[in-house]
N, C-alpha and C positions, 0 to 999 in steps of 0.2 A: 383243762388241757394239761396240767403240770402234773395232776395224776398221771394220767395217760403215757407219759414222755420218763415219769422221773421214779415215779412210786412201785412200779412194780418188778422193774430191774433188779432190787434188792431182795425180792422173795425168793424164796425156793422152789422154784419151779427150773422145768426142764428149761436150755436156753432155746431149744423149738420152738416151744410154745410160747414164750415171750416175743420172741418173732413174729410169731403168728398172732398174736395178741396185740404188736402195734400195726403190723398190717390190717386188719377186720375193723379195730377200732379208729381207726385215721379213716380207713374206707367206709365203714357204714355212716360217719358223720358227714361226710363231701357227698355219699350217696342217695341218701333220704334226705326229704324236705325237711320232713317234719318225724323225730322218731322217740315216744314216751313208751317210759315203761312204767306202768300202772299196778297198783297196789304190789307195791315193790317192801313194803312195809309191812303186807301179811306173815312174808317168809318167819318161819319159829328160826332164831339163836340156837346155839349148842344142840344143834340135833341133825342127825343123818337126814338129808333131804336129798329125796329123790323129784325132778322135774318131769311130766308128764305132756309133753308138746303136741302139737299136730304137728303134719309135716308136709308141707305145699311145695317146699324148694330146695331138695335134694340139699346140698353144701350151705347156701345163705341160712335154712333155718339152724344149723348151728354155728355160724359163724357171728351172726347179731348175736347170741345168746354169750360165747366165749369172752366180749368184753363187757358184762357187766355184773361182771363177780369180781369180787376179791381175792377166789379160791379159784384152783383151778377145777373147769368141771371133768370127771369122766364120760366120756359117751360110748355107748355101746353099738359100736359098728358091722355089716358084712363081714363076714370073716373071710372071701376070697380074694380079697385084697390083701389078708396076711400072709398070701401064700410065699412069698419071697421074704428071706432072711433079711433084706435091708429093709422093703415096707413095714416088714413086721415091725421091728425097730427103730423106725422114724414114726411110725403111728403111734406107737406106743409114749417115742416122748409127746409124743402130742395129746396125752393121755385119755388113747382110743384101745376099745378092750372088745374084741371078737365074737361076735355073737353066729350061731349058725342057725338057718332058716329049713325049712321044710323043701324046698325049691334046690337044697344045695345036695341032696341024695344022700344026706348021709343020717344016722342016729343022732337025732338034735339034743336029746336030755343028756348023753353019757358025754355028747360033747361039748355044751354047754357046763358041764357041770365046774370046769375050773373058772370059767370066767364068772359064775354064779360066786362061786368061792371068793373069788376078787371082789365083786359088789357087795358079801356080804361084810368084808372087812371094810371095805372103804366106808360103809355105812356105819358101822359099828365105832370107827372113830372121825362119826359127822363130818364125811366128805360128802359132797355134792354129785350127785350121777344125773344125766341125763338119757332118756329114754323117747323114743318115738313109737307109741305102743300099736300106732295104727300097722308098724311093720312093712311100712314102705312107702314113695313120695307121692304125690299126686297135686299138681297145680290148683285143680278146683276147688272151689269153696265149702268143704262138706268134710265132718268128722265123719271119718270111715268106722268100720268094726274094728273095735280095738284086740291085740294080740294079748294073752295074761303072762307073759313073762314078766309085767311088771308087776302083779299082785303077787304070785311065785317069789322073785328076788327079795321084796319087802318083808312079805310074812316071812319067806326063809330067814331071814336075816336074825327074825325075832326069833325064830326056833331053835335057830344056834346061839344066840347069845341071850335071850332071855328077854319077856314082854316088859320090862322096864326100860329097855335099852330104848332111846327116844328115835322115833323115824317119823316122819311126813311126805306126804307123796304132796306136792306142788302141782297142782294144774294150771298150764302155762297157754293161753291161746297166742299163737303171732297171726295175727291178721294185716297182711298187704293189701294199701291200695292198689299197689297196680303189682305183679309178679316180676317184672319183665325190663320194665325200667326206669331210672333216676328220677328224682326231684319227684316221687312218691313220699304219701305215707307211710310208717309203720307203727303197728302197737302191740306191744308183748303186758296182756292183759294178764295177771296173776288172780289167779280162783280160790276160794278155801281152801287152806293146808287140811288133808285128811289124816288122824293120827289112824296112823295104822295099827295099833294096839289095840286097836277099840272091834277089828276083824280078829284079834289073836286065837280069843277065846273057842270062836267058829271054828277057827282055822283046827284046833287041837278035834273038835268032835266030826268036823266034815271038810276037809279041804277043799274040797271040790266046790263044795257051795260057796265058800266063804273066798274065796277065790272068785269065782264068777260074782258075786256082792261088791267084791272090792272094784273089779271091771268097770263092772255096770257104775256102779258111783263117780269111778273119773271120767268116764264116758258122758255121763249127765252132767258132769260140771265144763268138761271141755267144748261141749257144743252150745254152752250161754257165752264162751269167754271169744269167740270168732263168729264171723257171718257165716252162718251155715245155711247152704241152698240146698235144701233136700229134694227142691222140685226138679232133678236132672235132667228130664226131657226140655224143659223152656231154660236151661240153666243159663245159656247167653242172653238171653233176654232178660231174666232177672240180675243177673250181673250187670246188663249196660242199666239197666234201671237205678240198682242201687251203686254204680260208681259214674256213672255216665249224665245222667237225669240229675237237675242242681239240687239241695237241700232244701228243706223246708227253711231253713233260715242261716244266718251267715255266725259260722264259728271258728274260733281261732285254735284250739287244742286235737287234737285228734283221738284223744278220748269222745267229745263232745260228737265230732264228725261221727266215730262208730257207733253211739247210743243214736243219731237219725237213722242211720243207715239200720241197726235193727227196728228201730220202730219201723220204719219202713216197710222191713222185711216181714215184718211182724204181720202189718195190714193185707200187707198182699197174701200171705198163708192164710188170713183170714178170710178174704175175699174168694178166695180157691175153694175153700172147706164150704161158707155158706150159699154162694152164689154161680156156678161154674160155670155160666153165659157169659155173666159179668167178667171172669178171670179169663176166660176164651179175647173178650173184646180188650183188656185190659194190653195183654199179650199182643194183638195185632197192633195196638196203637203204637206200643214199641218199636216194633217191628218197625211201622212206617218211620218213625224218625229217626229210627237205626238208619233207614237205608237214605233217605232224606242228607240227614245232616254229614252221612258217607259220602254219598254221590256229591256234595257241596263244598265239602272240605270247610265244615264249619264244627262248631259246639254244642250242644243242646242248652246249653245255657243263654245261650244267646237267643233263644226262643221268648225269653219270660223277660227282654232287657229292652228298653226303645231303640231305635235303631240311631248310631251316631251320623251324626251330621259329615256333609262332606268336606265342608272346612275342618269342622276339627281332625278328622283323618286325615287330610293333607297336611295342617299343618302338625301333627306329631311323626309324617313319615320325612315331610324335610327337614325336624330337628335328628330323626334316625340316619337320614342320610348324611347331615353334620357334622355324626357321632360314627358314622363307620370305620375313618380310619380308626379312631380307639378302638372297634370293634374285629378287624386286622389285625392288628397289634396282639391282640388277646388271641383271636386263632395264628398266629406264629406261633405261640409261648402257650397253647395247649391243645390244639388242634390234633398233631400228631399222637401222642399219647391217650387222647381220650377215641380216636378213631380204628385207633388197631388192637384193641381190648373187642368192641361194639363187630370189625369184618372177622378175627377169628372165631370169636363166638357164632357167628351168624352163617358162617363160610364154614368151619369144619367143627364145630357141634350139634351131630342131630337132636340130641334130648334136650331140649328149652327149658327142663328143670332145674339145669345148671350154668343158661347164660349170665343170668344177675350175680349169683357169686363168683363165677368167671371171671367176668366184668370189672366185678367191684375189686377182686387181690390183682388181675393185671394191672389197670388201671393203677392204682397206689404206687405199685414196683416202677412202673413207666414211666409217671409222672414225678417220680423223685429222681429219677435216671436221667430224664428229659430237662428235668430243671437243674438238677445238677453239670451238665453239658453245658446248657447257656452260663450258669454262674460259672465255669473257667472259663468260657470263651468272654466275656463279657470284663473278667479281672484280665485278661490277657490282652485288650484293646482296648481299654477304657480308664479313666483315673481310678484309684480303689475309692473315692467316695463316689463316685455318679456311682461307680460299681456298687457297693451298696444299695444305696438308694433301689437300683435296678430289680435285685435282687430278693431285696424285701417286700417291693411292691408286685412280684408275682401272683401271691396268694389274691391280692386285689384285684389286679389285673383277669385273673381267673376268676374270680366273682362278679367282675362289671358285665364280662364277656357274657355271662353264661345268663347271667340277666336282661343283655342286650338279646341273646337269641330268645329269652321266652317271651318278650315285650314284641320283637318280634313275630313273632308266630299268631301272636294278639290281635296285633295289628291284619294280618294279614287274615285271619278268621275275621273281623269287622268288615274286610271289604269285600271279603266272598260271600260275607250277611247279606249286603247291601242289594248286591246281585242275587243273591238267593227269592229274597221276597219279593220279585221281581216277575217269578217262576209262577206258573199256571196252577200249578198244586199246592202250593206255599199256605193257602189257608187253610186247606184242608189238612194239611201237616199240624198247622198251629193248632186247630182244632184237637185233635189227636194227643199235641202234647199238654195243652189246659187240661184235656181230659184224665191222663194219667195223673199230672198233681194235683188236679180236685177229688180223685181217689186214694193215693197213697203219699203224694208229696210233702 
């Protein structure tokens, strides 16, 4: 955290973007459960590295990505958001560089051509660029066709300064538990660095090939490094499968979580390819406890658990009741703040690609606004030590709460269990869901 707060101030960097750099990284640690960045240790030293992402979430995929460099990265953005002298210029310190698309009517290569210019010096003296090569967002879980601007930039780079000059294309998967909202997963999986020197030689006798070579290569490494549902048609049902339906067994990293979930994903492509009765039946049975554990206001986890006893559900809902006011206390001193980030987004954001980053930079700005509010009003009524005290135990206060709602909600899934298996269908559900994890669970 002293990094975070203390270490980057002193760099060279735009002051925008140090702003924005403890906004993202104070928000993405309060907003993910759990968030590893994995083979974070492939990255090559002294060389232009360029990152090659998927892109599921509009703002949030570059926004986790922003705080965990040392360097500041570039990303190559829209270009009609430059259209104004002042975006231009605040984007810019935010070291965002213009890209123009096929969709924008205009000559994309003669106008691309200076921000190529730009990526090729940034590369040349090993700055970091960040690329979204699929060329635009999409929440679902599927590496799309990738765009060759970024095999273009790279080779270019070598052509103008010469195939010694060091470059690596990074393939970055971010795979989200859930898109949408907090006390999620996240994991930014790193892939083989590709030397890109190694397309140079191609590049001089056939661009064109050697270009589409280098595509196809990030393409193939980016679709092991995320869960990729290629079966679109059932694509909700293989999603509640693999985030919804519990694990083959109980893990603490989320690394470990994403290797079930491909194997997972793994058998069921398998079961599609050799058996399509089986993957037909496979499908329905989802289905059923989609709608099941929908209509019940329950878990699917709770399917494969014994059912708890009625004393002990009571007596942990009247040690909850005990614990309420503490639990008051915590929505006073966060309530507000966490709740009007969650109705602007939901109230005047159509595109849901960008409620979770939304979410996450209001939230931050609010919550420091919000508590800073109580800490003068609190020094302005109170001795300066209770005030302290008061003060400091916010951050706790804010952690017990936010634990009290999800023990909550626990609880309250146990009792609507209770009642669930109570239901006329209920075996026939169970049935359905044994079934699914004696095939892929």
């Amino acid at each position: 955290m002293k990094k975070i707060w203390l270490n980057y101030w002193i760099k060279d960097w735009h002051f925008f973007y140090k702003i924005g750099y403890a906004l993202v990284t104070t928000g993405s640690r309060a907003y993910f459960r759990g968030f590893q960045y994995e083979g974070k240790s492939k990255i090559p030293k002294n060389a232009g590295i360029v990152y090659a992402v998927n892109h599921q979430n509009a703002f949030l995929d570059p926004i986790v990505l922003a705080g965990q460099t040392n360097a500041p990265l570039y990303y190559l953005t829209r270009a009609d958001i430059f259209k104004k002298k002042l975006a231009n210029k605040l984007l810019r310190q935010l070291y965002m560089l213009p890209i123009f698309r096929q969709r924008d009517g205009v000559d994309t290569i003669s106008k691309n051509a200076t921000t190529f210019i730009e990526c090729y010096d940034i590369l040349k003296n090993q700055g970091n660029l960040v690329i979204f090569p699929e060329g635009n967002h999409n929440y679902k879980k599927l590496i799309r066709p990738l765009k060759k601007g970024l095999a273009r930039i790279t080779l270019g780079t070598l052509h103008k300064y010469g195939k010694e000059t060091p470059i690596y294309i990074i393939p970055l998967g971010i795979d989200y538990e859930n898109h949408f909202n907090m006390n999620s997963d996240i994991l930014l999986n790193v892939g083989n660095p590709i030397d890109v020197s190694k397309y140079y030689d191609q590049f001089q006798e056939n661009n064109v090939e050697a270009i589409n070579k280098l595509t196809f290569k990030v393409f193939d490494e980016l679709r092991t490094l995320v869960i990729n549902i290629e079966d679109q048609e059932n694509y909700e049902e293989i999603y509640y499968l693999l985030h919804r339906f519990p694990l083959s067994k109980k893990v603490s990293s989320v690394i470990e979580k994403f290797n079930l979930r491909q194997e997972k994903l793994r058998k069921t492509e398998q079961i599609k390819i050799q058996d399509p009765s089986v993957y037909n039946k496979l499908l329905s049975d989802i289905k059923s406890v989609q709608s099941f554990t929908k209509k019940n206001s329950i878990r699917p986890y709770l399917l494969e658990i014994p059912e708890d006893s009625f004393i002990k559900l009571f007596g942990i809902s009247i040690i909850m009741f005990i614990l309420l006011p503490v639990h008051l206390l915590g929505l006073i001193t966060n309530y507000i703040p966490y709740k009007i980030p969650v109705w602007i987004v939901e109230n005047k954001i159509k595109d849901k690609h960008f409620h979770s980053s939304l979410k996450q930079v209001i939230g931050v700005v609010l919550f420091i606004l919000y508590w800073l509010i109580i800490t003068i009003f609190i020094f302005a009524y109170l001795d300066w030590k209770i005030g302290l005290i008061c003060v400091f135990s916010l951050p706790l206060i804010s952690l017990l709460n936010f634990r009290y709602w999800i023990l909550y909600i626990k609880i309250k899934g146990r009792w609507n269990y209770r009642k669930a298996i109570k239901k006329e269908d209920f075996l026939i559900i169970k049935k359905a869901f044994d079934s699914v994890q004696s095939l892929v669970g």
